[in-house]
Structure formats: C-alpha cells, structure tokens
N, C-alpha and C positions, 0 to 999 in steps of 0.2 A: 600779711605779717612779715615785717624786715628783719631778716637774720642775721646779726652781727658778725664781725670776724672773732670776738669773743665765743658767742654760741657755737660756731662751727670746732673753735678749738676744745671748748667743752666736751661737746658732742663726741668729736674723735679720741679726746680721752677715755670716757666711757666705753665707747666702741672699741677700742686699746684694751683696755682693761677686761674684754668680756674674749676677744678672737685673738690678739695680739697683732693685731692688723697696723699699721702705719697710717699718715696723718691723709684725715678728707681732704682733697685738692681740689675739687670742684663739686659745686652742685645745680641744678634746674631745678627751680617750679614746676611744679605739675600741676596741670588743672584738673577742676571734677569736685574736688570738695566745698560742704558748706560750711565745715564745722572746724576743720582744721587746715592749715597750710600744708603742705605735700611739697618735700623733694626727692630726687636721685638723687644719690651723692656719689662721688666716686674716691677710693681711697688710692695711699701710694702706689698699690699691688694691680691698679686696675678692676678693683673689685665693687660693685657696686651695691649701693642699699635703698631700702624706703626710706624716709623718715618723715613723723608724723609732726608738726610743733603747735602749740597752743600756749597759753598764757599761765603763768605758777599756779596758779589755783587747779588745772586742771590734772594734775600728776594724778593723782589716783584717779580719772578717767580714763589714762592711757595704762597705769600697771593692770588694774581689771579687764581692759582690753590685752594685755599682754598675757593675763591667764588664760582668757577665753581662747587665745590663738592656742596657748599649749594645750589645752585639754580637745578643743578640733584638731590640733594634730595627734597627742594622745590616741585618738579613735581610732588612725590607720584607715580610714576611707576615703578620703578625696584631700584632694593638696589644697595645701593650708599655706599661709608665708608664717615661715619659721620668725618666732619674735626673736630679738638678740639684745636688749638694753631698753630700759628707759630712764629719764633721768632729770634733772634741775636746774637752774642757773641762769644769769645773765637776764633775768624778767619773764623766761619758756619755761615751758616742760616737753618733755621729747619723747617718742617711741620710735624705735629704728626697728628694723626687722627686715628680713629678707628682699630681697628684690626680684620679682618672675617678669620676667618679658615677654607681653600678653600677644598673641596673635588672635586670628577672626575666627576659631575653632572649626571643625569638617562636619562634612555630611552625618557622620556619628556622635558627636562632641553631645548635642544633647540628648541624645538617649544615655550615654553613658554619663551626664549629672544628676539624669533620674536615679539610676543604677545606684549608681554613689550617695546620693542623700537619704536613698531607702537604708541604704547597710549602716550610714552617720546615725539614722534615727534606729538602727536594733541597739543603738549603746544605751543602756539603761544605766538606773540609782534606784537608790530606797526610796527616794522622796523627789517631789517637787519643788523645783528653786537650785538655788547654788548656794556655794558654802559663802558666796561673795556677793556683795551687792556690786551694780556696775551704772550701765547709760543707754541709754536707745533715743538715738542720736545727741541731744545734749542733755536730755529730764534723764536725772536718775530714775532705772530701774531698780527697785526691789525685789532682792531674792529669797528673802526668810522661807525658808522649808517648810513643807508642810506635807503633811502623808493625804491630803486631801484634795482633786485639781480643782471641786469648783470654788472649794475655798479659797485656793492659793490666789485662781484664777480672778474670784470677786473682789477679792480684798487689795492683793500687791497687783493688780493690773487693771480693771476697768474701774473699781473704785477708785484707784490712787490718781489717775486721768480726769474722773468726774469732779475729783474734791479741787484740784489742780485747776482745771476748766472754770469752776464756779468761782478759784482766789482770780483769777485771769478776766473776771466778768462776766462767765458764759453762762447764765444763770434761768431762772425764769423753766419753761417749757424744758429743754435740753435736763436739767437737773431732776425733775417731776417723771420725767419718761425713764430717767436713769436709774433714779429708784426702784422703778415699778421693775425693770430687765434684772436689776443686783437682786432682788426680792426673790423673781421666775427664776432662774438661772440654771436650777438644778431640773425645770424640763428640758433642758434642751441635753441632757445626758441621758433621758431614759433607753434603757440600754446596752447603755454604752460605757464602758470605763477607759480611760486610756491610761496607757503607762508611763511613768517618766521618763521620754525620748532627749539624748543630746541633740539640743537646738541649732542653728544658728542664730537667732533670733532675731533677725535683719535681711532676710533675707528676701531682695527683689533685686532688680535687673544689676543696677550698680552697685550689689554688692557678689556681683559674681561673673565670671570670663574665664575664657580658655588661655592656655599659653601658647607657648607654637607650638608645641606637638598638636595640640587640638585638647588636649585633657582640661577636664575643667579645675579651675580654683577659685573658691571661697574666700573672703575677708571678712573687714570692718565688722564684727558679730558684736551679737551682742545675750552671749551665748547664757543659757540657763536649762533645766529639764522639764520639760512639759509636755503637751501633748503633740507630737509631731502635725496634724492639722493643722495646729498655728503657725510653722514654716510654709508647707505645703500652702497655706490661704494668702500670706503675704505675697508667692508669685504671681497669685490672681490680680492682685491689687494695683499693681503699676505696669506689667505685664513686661516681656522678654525671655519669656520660655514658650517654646515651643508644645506643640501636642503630641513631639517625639518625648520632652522627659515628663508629661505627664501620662503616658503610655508605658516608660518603661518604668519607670514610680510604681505605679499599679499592678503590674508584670510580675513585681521582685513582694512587693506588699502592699496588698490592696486597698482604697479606702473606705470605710465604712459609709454607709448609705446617707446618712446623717450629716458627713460632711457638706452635704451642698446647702444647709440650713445656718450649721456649725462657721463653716469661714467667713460670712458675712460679721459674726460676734467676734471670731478671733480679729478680723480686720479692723473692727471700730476700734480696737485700742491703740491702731495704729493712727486711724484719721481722727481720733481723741486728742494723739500725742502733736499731729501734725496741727491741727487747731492751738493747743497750747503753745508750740513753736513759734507759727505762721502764720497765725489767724485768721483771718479772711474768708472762705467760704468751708472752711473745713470743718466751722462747726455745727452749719446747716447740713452738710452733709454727712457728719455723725449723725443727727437727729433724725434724716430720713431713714437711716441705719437701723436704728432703734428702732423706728414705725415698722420698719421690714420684720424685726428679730417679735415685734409683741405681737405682729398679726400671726405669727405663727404660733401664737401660745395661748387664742383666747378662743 
C-alpha cells in the first residue's frame, strides 16, 4: 500500500492536532503484517510513531482497535502502545499509536508475561462481550453482551464462524458436525463457570514481544471479556511462549483441569476464522477439531 505525500501530510495533521507535535519528515515500511501496511514515522522533534494504514472502508477496524489498546492499557498490567489518533483521507484510513523499540527479551522476560497476563485477566465486567464490536484479523468480531459464556460463546463466536464458513463453501460434513458441538457445548462447562476476564483476544507469538528492558508488550488485540482460557489456548496454537510463562501463569492463577479439553474448542474459532481468511487446509483441520471436542462428549 503507497502512501502519498498527501496522506503523510494528513496524517501529521492529525497527529498535530492530538500532541502538538511538528510535521512527519520521514517514514519506513515495516514488515510482519498481513492485514495492514506498517510504518515508523519520524516527526520534526525526532519523535517517533507506529502507524497502521489500510483502505477507507476500514476506519472503524482501526478506532475499535484503538479502544482495545486503551482499555489494555486502562488495566495497569503489562505495556500496551499507547494509541494517539486515527483518522481519514486521501483513499486510507490510519492508526498511529506509540512506538516501543522491541529487543529479544532475558532469561526472565517470559515468566514475567505469565505474571502479567494472569493480573490482565483478574480485570473483570458484569458481562461477557464489549460494549463494541471490532475484528479478529479482518472478519468482524461480535461483541453483543451477554451475562451468559456459553451463550455468548456459541452464538457471537463458533456459530458466527460456521455460518461464515458454510457462505464461503465449507459445507457438507464440517457444518453437520458443527451443529452437533453448538448443540453439546454446555458439557464441556460441567463445573465449571468462568468469569468475564479482559482479553487480548489475539493472542499468539506475533502479537506479543519484549522491548529492550526485556518487559514484555502486547498489541494488535482484539480485545473483549471472556473466559481467560481463550487467551491462554491461542498461545498453544502457533506456539512462542515458553514453559516459563505457562508456569508462572499458573503460579499467580491456576488453570482449571478442564482446560486441556477446553482449548482445543476455544482454538477452532481461531482455525474457523483462519479457514474463512485463508482457506486451504484450515478447514479440514477445524473438522478434525470438532471430531476431537465430540469424542469427548459421547
């Protein structure tokens, strides 16, 4: 995505408008994304920024990404990039927000993001959901509230995937099995209740890094309140955590036994979304998913 010298002056307006800061004078590409272009920018003052850019249509994918950053930071637990503008113009839409200059983290870096995402997830609400709907990676996520998880959970997350799935073509077997799991779904809670934990709700290897102190920081969320196992199961999923923050995780608050039945379910509405996205083999491998989740309920 080419960024004009129009957009850039745009941009530094906004960015003006929000710090009082002087005009962007340079910026880099970043690589790493799939969804949006990525630069540093640098202002008059030497100061530098993120910024995110995508096409008009997607503004309100970046200002709900820019709530989600304030409400992880809101929490006081682990460092967040401060958002600072998003904005319009020129064929883009933009999010700017802080800039951390990440280093390879130390010997402690991940016991202390265990640490830190157990205390993220003691933030609770009344309800499950956000007061906002947002995106998990580009499918809108669903937030509508709901004082209920496996409702919240069957309805605005593995149903909304399967009905998605099936306009996408993926129908047949995959649809028939998915029923049967949205049907079962409240055994796999016997037991069990959880609380509405602040999420990140994207969370696996490339959405998280140390900066050079070694501290860790969190981004790109895709934040909502549910049950903290569904963060916890996405680090399984692509893997880059260590068995230091799954050790101090459990240290600080431990997981229920059920969890090792439990993250295989919270994970398919990831490789649901990733099918929907990407296609390719992701929706066979939902479907062995499913086989996993119903042999455990018959």
């Amino acid at each position: 995505m080419v960024a004009s010298a129009e957009l850039w002056s745009l941009i530094s307006g906004s960015l003006h408008n929000i710090t009082g800061c002087g005009a962007i004078t340079d910026s880099h590409a970043l690589s790493g994304g799939s969804i949006n272009s990525a630069y540093r920018v640098n202002t008059e003052e030497g100061v530098p920024y993120f910024v995110k850019l995508n096409t008009l249509s997607e503004l309100s994918m970046f200002e709900a990404e820019s709530d989600g950053l304030d409400e992880l930071v809101a929490a006081n637990a682990i460092r967040v990039p401060l958002a600072v503008t998003t904005g319009s113009g020129a064929g883009h839409s933009w999010l700017v927000s802080e800039y951390i200059k990440l280093g390879s983290g130390e010997a402690t870096s991940q016991r202390l993001l265990g640490l830190q995402m157990a205390a993220l997830h003691r933030n609770s609400d009344s309800s499950f959901g956000w007061y906002r709907d947002n995106t998990i990676g580009s499918t809108p996520q669903y937030n509508t509230q709901s004082q209920h998880w496996i409702e919240f959970y069957r309805e605005r997350r593995l149903k909304f995937q399967l009905d998605l799935a099936a306009r996408n073509g993926f129908t047949g077997s995959l649809q028939m099995k998915g029923e049967r799991l949205l049907a079962d779904l409240g055994r796999f809670f016997t037991g069990y209740s959880p609380q509405p934990s602040l999420l990140h709700g994207d969370l696996w290897g490339g959405n998280c890094a140390f900066d050079e102190s070694g501290a860790p920081v969190i981004f790109d969320p895709a934040v909502y309140y549910g049950d903290r196992e569904a963060d916890i199961a996405m680090t399984e999923l692509f893997s880059g955590f260590s068995s230091r923050f799954y050790e101090a995780y459990n240290d600080l608050w431990p997981l229920d036994d059920g969890y090792k039945v439990r993250k295989t379910l919270y994970n398919l509405y990831h490789i649901l979304n990733h099918a929907n996205i990407f296609g390719g083999g992701y929706a066979s491998q939902a479907e062995i998913m499913i086989d996993r989740l119903l042999s455990e309920i018959r």
